[in-house]
N, C-alpha and C positions, 0 to 999 in steps of 0.2 A: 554462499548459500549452502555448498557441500559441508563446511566447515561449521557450520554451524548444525546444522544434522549430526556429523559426528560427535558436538559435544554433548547436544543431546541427548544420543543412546551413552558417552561417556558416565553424564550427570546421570541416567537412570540406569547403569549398573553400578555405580556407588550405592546408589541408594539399596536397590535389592541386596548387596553383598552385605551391606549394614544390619540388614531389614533377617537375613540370614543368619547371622551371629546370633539374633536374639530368638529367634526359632529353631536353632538347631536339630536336626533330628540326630540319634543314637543308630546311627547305620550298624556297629556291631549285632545287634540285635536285633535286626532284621534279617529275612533266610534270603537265600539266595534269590527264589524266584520272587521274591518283594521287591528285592535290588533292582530284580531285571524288569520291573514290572513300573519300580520308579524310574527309572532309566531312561523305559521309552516315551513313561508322562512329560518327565523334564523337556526328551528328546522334542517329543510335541508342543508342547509349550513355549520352549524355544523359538522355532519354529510359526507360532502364533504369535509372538512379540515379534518376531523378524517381518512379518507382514504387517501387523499394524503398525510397525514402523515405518514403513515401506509406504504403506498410505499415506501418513501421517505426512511423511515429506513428500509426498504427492500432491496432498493437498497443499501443503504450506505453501509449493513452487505455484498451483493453484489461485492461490492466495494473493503471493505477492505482483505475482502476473495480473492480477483483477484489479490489484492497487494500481500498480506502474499505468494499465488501460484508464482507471478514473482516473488518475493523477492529470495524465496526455489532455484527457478530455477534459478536464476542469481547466485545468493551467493554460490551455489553447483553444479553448471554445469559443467562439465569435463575439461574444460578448463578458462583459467584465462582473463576477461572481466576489461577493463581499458577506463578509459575518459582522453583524455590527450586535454588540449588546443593548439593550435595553437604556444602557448612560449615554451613548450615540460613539464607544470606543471600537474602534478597526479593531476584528480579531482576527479575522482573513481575510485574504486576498487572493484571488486567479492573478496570474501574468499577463492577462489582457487586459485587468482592472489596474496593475498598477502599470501598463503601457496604456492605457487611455488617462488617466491622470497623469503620465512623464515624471515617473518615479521607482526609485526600484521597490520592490514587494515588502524586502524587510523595513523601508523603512518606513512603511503605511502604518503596521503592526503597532498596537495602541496606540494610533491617534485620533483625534478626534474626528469625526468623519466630516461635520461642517465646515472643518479646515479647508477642504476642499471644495466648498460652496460659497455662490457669491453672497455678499452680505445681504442682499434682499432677501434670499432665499432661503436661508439657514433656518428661520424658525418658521418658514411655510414646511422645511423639512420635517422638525420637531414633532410638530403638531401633526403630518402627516404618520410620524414614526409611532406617537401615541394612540393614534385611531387606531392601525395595525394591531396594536398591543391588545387595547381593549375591546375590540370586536373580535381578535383572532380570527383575522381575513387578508385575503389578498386582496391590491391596491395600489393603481398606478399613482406617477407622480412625475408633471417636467418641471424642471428646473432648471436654471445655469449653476454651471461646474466651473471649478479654477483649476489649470493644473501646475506643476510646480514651480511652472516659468511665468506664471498670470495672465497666461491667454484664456479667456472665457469660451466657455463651448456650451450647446444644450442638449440634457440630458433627459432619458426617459427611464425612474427609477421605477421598479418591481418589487414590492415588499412583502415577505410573507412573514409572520411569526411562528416563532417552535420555542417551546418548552425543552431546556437543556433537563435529563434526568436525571446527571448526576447533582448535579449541585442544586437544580431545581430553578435555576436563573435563567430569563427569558432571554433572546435573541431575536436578531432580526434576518434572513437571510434576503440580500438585495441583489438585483440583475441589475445594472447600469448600460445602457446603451446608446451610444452618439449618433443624434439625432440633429446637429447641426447642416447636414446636406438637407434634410429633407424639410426643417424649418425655413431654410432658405428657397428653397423651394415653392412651400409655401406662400411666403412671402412676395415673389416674384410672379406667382399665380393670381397674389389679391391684385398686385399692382397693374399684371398685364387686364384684368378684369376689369379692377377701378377704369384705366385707358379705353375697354369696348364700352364700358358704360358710358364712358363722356364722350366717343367718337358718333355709340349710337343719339344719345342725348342730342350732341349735335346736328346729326343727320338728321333728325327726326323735326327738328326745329326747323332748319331748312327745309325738308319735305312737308310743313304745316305752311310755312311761306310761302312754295311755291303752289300749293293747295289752294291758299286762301287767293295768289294772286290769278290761280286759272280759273278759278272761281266768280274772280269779279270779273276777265276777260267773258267770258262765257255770259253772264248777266249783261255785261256791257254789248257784247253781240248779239243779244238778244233784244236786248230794247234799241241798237241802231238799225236790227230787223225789223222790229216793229214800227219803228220810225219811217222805215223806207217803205213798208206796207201800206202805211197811212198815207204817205207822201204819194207813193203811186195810186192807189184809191181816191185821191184830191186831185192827182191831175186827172185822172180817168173820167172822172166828173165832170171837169174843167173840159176838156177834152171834148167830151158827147156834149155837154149841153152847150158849147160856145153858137151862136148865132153866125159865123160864120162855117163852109166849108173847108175844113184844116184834112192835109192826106202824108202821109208822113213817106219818103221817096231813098229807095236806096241810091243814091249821089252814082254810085258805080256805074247802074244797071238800068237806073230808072224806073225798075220795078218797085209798082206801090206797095208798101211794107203794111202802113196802116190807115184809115182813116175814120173821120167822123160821122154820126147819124146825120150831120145834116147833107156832109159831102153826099152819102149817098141816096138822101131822099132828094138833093137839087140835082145831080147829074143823071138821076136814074140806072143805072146802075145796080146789081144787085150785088150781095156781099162775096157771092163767088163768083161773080165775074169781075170785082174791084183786084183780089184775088191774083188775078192772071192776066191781066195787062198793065202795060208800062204808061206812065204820066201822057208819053206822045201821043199815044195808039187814044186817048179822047179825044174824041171831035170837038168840044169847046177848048180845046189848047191848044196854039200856033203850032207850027210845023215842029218837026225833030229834033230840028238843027237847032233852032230856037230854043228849044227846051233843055238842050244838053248845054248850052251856052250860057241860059238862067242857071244850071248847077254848078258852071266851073266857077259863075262871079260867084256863087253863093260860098263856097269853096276854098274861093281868095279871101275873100271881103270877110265872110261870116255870115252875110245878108245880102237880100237883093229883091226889088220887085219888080213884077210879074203880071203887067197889066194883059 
């Protein structure tokens, strides 16, 4: 960098010592206090170039420092930065574009850029690369990539267009970046989804099963309710209107549980005092003993009579 400063100011006192031969001035002829007067202009002058030189390589150092910082940042940015022309030729490349395609940098440099796309993709690229162009917009685009070894990967390209000045030739400048983790990803999201979709589907099918079967449970226990309603409503009938006295006796205790209108219009009896005495405690029924004796055959047997 020093070295090159130096030739610098070299290269530009040749030129003014040149530049001096053909402007000479006639110093004889000048008086003294001209001399002394050019002398300290020079002196100043000097002095004036000695500072803008001074800049000058301030700036430069300025300069190339600013470069070396974009360079870092271009060449190691996280993601992979490409110049492609307008024909679809590599003009540039970051070092993380030609480490995500597995190749060195120089030897990306004019080639064709769908070189490194899979063959389906190549003129989904094209066509992607021509909208670019003639809308003058930005515009994503995924794709599959090949890199130098033919392993396929998916890519999420960024494409903007610029107008080159000098030459007046369009470019494309593109951000690439690998996006196979998170396709996969993706991926594995629809599947674990598909999976609750069929596990609910199936639940749900079972939970309509067993819906539809508590359902009929439910109707089915209603009408054997109804059934047993009816059925004790017919003996209840049966029961009061039989032409004999029927009294229904707990076996245990011999205390009367239930009996019929005629039992209690033939014994006389009224309904709270059937209520509260045992079979024995009537006076038209044999003794106690008797009577506990008529329930143990009835018991055994099932049946027994009771004259």
């Amino acid at each position: 960098m020093k070295k090159d400063a130096n030739k610098n100011t070299s290269d530009l006192r040749r030129k003014a010592e040149k530049k001096l031969k053909v402007e000479t001035i006639n110093i004889e002829k000048l008086s003294d206090a001209d001399v002394r007067i050019l002398a300290h202009e020079l002196q100043v002058y000097q002095i004036e170039l000695e500072m803008q030189n001074e800049e000058l390589r301030t700036a430069q150092v300025l300069i190339e420092e600013s470069q070396q910082k974009y360079s870092r940042l271009y060449d190691f940015a996280p993601v992979g930065y490409f110049t492609v022309s307008d024909k679809g030729i590599i003009l540039e490349a970051n070092l993380t574009g030609a480490s995500i395609l597995g190749i060195e940098r120089g030897l990306l440099i004019k080639q064709p850029f769908s070189k490194f796309m899979s063959k389906g993709d190549a003129n989904k690229y094209y066509l992607h690369q021509r909208t670019v162009h003639a809308e003058k917009t930005y515009k994503e685009l995924e794709i599959k990539m090949v890199k130098k070894d033919g392993t396929e990967f998916h890519a999420q390209l960024a494409c903007t267009a610029i107008q080159n000045e000098d030459d007046n030739s369009r470019r494309c400048l593109t951000v690439i970046t690998d996006i196979t983790e998170r396709k996969e990803m993706e991926k594995k999201l629809r599947e674990l989804n598909h999976t609750l979709e069929k596990c609910v589907d199936e639940r749900t099918k079972e939970l309509s099963k067993t819906n539809i079967s508590l359902r009929r449970e439910v109707v089915e226990r209603h009408l054997i309710e109804i059934a047993r309603q009816e059925s004790e409503e017919r003996y209840r009938m049966m029961f009061e209107q039989a032409v004999d006295s029927i009294m229904v006796i707990n076996s245990d205790t011999g205390k009367i549980v239930d009996f019929n209108r005629h039992a209690h219009e033939n014994l006389g009896y009224t309904r709270e005092e059937f209520k509260n005495i045992r079979i024995a405690e009537i006076e038209a029924i044999e003794s106690q003993e008797d009577v506990m004796n008529h329930i143990k055959r009835i018991k055994s047997k099932g049946f027994d009579i009771f004259e």
